[in-house]
N, C-alpha and C positions, 0 to 999 in steps of 0.2 A: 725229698721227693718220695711221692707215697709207690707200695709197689702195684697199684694199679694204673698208676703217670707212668710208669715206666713200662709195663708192659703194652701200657696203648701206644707207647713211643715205640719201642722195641715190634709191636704189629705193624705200626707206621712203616717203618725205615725198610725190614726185611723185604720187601717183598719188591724194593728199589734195587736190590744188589741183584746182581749177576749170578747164577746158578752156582758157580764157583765161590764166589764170595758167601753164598748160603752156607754152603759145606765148609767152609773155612769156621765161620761163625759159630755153627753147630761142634766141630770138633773143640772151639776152644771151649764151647760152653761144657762140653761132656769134661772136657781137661780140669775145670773147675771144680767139678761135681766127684772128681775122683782123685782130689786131694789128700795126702797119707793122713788116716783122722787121730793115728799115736803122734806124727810130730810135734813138738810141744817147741812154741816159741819161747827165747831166750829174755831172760828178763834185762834190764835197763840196764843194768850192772854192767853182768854178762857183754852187754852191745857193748858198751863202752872201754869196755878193757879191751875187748878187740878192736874198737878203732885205732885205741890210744897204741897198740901193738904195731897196727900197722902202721901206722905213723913214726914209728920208731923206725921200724924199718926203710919205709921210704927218707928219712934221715940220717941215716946210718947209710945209705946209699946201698942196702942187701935187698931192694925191689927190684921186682919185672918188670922193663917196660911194657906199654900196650901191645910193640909191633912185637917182643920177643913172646910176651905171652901166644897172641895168635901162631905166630911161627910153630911154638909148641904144641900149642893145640890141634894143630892139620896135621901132626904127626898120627894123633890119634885114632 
């Protein structure tokens, strides 16, 4: 999709949402646009050994659950 397909979509659609949904929209676009630009992604490798970790661990039965993680996290 070229990016003037999508900004004539993007003119299209806005102006369909709800004033709230505008600002919604807007904030995630500004959230995009202020990406940290030293974070540098982790190469294939790198992915992989950490999935293969995690995996160890949810095998080894030394994982969080989903509810215990939340539980933990509303600590926060």
């Amino acid at each position: 999709m070229t990016a003037t397909a999508i900004k004539k979509q993007v003119d299209s659609y806005l102006p369909l949402l709800s004033d709230k949904q505008q600002i919604l929209v807007l904030e995630m676009i500004k959230t995009f646009l202020n990406v940290d630009k030293d974070a540098k992604r982790i190469t294939r490798k790198q992915y992989n050994k950490e999935v293969n970790e995690a995996v160890d661990r949810i095998e080894k039965g030394t994982s969080v659950s989903h509810k215990e993680a939340i539980k933990e996290l509303s600590k926060w």
